[in-house]
C-alpha positions in Angstrom: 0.0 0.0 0.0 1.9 3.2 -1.5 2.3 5.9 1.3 4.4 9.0 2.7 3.1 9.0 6.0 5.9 7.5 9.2 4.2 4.0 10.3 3.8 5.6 13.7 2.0 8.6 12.4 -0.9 6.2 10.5 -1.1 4.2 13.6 -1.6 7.1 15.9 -4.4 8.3 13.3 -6.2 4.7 12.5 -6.1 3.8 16.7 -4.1 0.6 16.1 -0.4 -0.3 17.3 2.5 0.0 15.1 3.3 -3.6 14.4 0.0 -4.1 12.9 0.0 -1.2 10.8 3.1 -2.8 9.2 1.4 -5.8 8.3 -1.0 -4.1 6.6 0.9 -2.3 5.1 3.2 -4.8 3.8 0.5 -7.4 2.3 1.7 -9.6 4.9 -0.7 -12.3 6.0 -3.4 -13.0 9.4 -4.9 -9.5 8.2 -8.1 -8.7 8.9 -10.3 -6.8 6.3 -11.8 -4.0 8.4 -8.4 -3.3 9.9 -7.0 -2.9 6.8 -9.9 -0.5 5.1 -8.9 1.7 8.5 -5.6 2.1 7.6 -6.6 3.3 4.3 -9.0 5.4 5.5 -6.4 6.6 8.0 -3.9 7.0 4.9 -6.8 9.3 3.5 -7.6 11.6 6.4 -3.7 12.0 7.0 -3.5 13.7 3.3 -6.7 15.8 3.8 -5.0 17.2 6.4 -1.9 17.6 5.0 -3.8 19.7 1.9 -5.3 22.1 4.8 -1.7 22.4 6.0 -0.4 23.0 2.8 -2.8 25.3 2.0 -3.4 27.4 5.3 -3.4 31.2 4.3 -2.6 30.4 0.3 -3.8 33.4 -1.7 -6.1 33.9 -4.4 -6.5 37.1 -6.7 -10.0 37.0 -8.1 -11.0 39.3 -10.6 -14.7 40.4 -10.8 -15.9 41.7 -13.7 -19.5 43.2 -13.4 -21.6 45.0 -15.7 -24.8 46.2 -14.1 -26.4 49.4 -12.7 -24.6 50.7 -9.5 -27.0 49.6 -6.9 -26.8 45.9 -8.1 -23.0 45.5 -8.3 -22.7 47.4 -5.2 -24.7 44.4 -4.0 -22.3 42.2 -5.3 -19.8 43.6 -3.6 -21.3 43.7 -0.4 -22.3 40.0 -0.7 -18.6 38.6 -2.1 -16.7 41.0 0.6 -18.6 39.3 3.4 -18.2 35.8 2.2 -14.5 36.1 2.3 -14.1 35.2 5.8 -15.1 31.9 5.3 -12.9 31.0 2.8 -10.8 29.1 5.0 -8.1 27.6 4.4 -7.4 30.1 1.8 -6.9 33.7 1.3 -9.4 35.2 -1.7 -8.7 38.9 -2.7 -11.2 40.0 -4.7 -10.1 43.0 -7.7 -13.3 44.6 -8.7 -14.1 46.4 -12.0 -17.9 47.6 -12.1 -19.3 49.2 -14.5 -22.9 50.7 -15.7 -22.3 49.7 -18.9 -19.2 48.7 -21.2 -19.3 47.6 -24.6 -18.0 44.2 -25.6 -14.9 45.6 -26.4 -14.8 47.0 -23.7 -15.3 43.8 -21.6 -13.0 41.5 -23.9 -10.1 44.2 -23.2 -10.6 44.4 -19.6 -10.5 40.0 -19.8 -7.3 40.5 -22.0 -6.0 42.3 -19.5 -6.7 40.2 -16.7 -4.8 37.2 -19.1 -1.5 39.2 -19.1 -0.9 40.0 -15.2 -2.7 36.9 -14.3 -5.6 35.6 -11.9 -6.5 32.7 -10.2 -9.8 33.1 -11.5 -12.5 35.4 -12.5 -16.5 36.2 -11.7 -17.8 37.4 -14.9 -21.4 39.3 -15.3 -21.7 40.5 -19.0 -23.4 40.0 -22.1 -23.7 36.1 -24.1 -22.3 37.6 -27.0 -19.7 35.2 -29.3 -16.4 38.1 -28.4 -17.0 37.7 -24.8 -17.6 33.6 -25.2 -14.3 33.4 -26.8 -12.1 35.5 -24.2 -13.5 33.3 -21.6 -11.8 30.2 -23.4 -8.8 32.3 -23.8 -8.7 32.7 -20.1 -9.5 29.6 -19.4 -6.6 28.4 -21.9 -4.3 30.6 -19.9 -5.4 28.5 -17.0 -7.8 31.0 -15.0 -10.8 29.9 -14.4 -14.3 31.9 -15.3 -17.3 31.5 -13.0 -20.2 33.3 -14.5 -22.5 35.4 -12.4 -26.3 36.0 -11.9 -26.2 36.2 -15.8 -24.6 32.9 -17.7 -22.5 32.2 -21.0 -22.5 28.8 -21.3 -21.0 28.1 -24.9 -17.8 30.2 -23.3 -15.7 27.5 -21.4 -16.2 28.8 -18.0 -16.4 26.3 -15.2 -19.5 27.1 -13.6 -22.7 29.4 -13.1 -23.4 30.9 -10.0 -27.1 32.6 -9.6 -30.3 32.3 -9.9 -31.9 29.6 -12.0 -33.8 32.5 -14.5 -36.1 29.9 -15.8 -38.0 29.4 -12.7 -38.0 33.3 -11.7 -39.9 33.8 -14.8 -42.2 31.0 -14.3 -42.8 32.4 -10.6 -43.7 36.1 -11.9 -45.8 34.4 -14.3 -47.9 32.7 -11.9 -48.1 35.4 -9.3 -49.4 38.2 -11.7 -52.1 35.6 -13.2 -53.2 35.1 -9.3 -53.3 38.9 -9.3 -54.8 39.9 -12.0 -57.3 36.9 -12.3 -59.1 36.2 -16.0 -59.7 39.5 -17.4 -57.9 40.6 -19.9 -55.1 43.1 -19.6 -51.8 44.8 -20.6 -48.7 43.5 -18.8 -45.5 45.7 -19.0 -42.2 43.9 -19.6 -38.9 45.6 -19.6 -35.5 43.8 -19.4 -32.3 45.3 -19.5 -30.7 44.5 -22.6 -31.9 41.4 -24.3 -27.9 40.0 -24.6 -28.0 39.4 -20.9 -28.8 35.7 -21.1 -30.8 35.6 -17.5 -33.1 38.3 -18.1 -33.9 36.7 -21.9 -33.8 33.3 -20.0 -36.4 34.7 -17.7 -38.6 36.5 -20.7 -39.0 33.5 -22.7 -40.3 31.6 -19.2 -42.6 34.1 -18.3 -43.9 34.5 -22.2 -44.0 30.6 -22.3 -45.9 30.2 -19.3 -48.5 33.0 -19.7 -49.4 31.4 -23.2 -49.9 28.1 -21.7 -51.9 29.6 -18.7 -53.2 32.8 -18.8 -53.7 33.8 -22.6 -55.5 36.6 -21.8 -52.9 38.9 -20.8 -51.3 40.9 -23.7 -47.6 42.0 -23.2 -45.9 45.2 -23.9 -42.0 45.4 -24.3 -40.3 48.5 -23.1 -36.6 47.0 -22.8 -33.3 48.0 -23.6 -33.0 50.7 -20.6 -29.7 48.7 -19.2 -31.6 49.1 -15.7 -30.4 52.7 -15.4 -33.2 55.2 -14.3 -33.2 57.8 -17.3 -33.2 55.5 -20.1 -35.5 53.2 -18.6 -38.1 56.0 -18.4 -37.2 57.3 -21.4 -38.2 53.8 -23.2 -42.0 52.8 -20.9 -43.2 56.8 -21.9 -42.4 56.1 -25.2 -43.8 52.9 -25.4 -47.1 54.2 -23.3 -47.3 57.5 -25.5 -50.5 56.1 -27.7 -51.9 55.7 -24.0 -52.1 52.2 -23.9 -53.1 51.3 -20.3 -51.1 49.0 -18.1 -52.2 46.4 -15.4 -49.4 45.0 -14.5 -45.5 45.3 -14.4 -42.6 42.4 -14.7 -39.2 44.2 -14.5 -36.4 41.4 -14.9 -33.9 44.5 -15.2 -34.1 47.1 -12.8 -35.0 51.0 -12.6 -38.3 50.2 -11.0 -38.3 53.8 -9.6 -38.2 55.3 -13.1 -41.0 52.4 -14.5 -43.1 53.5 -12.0 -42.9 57.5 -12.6 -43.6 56.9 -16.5 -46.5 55.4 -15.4 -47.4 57.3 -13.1 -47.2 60.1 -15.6 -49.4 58.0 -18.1 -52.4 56.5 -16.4 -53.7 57.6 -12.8 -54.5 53.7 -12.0 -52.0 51.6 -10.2 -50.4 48.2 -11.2 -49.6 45.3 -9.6 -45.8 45.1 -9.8 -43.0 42.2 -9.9 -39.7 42.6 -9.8 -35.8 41.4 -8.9 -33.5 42.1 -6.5 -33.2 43.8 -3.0 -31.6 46.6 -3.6 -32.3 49.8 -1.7 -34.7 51.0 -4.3 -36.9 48.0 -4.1 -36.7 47.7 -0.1 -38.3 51.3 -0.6 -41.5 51.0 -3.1 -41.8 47.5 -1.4 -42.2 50.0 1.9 -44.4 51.7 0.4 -46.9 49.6 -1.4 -45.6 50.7 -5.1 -44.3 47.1 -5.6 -46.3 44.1 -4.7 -43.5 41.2 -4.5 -39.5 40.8 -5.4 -38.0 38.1 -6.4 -35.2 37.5 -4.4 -32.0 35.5 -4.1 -29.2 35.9 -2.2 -26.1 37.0 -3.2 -24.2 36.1 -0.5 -25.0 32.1 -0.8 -24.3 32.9 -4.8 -20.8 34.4 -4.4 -19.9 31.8 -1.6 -20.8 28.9 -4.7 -18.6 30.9 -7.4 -15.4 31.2 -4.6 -16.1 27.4 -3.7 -16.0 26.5 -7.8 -12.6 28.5 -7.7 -11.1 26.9 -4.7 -12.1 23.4 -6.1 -10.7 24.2 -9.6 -7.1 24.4 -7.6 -7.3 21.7 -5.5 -8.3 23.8 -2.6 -11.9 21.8 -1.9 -13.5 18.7 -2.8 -16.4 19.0 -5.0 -18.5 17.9 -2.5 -18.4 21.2 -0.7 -19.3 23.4 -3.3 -22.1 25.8 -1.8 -25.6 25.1 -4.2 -26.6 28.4 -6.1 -29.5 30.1 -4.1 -33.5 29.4 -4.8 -35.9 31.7 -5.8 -38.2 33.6 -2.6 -40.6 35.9 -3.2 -40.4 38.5 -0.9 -43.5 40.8 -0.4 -43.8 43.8 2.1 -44.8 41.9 5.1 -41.8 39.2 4.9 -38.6 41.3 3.9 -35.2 39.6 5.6 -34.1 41.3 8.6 -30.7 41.2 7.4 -31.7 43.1 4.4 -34.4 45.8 6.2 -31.9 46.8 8.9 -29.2 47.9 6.0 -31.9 49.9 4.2 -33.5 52.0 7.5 -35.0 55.0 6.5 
């Protein structure tokens, strides 16, 4: 039985004396068969432990790479810089480059970049366009891994997802707003950020699906290509309302809820019912105040901790066992916000 462990060091871990450890180890004969599976096993735990020992303190640069409206990839932040303590046994240093927007360029540069100096791995939120796809096998060529975030490129080469599964979100808003609105007919507002995001279109094309099969009687209106940010986003629903179309109901899979809700506000006096993503400090507000009806939430938190656990296995760090599962959709209405969330949004 290969090993690089003293006799007296497997015997002291398997709870058996020396000479018999030395049979067993030596194929010699009058050997039990559960004494010698606890020498392997004892074999085993001694090189687990040898790995944390190894590994205690290592450090990993992690480049994240996030394009998204400010209050979401502040939330990113937030959520990966508190996960970091529990990284243990190794040492994860984060290098952030947020932006509002960046155009694919943009975004392959900054990857190309992060090939040169080097990384131990990257969390990528950007567009599923084929530019993008291809740096991400050029990192992953260069031997740093890509996990992607809360928006996936899976044609790309990286080594994981980490979010929200999009396809049920859209299937939940799709069931709540036909429970709201019941069988009359009515006009549903959509609005996504930009359609190359492949979470929000993985989440349209749920919702769409699932309100043909179900409620056929609700027509939808697209207003998207905002990018979540609050001008834009206004600019495209008062456009999209000018002929004064009214509107019963909202799903925003993108963000600028705030500025949704003042175009309509400025078109029709009636109010909506009103579904959205994400709690970020705008949407712990209108959810305060009545303007939105439910969020759907996940956390970020439990999402970061799976993309640093898909990094620290992809180096040997943690058994694939351990990897943290991507959150679950909750809907979160006014009366059930998380603490955790309401105390960081006080008024």
């Amino acid at each position: 039985m290969a090993h690089r462990f003293l006799i007296k060091e497997i015997a002291l871990q398997a709870g058996l004396g020396v000479a018999t450890v030395d049979r067993v180890l030596n194929g010699r004969a009058n050997v039990r068969e559960h004494t010698r599976k606890r020498v392997e096993q004892a074999i085993k735990e001694l090189e687990k432990q040898e790995l944390n020992l190894a590994n205690t303190g290592r450090k990993l640069i992690v480049d994240v790479v996030v394009e998204a409206p400010t209050r979401f990839s502040d939330e990113i932040e937030d959520a990966l810089q508190a996960e970091l303590a529990f990284m243990h046994p190794a040492v994860v240093r984060p290098r952030f480059l947020l932006r509002e927007t960046m155009t694919t360029p943009e975004v392959v540069e900054a990857l190309r970049a992060i090939a040169r100096r080097g990384s131990h791995g990257v969390f990528l939120k950007a567009r599923d366009v084929p530019e993008i796809a291809e740096m991400v096998g050029e990192l992953q060529r260069h031997g740093i891994p890509v996990v992607t975030v809360f928006t996936d490129i899976p044609l790309s080469g990286r080594i994981a997802y980490a979010g929200l599964d999009n396809r049920v979100a859209g299937a939940t808003a799709a069931y709540l707003l036909g429970l709201l609105l019941g069988p009359r007919p009515a006009n549903v507002l959509i609005t996504m950020s930009d359609e190359q995001f492949r979470g929000e279109e993985e989440r349209e094309i749920s919702f769409r699906r699932a309100l043909r099969k179900r409620h056929p009687q609700l027509k939808l209106i697209d207003a998207s290509g905002g990018h979540g940010l609050d001008l834009p986003t206004e600019e495209r629903v008062r456009n999209v309302l000018s002929d004064g179309t009214p509107i019963a109901a909202v799903y925003s899979m993108g963000g600028g809820n705030a500025s949704i809700l003042r175009a309509l506000e400025a078109q029709q006096e009636s109010s909506v019912c009103f579904i959205g993503h994400d709690l970020d400090r705008d949407n712990v507000q209108l959810l305060r105040a009545g303007k939105i009806q439910a969020i759907l939430y996940h956390d970020l938190r439990q999402d970061m901790r799976s993309a640093c656990h898909h990094v620290l296995h992809y180096h040997k760090l943690l058994p694939a066992s351990s990897i943290a599962a991507c959150s679950s959709v909750v809907v979160v209405t006014p009366e059930n916000i998380p603490d955790h969330i309401a105390s960081r949004f006080r008024d």
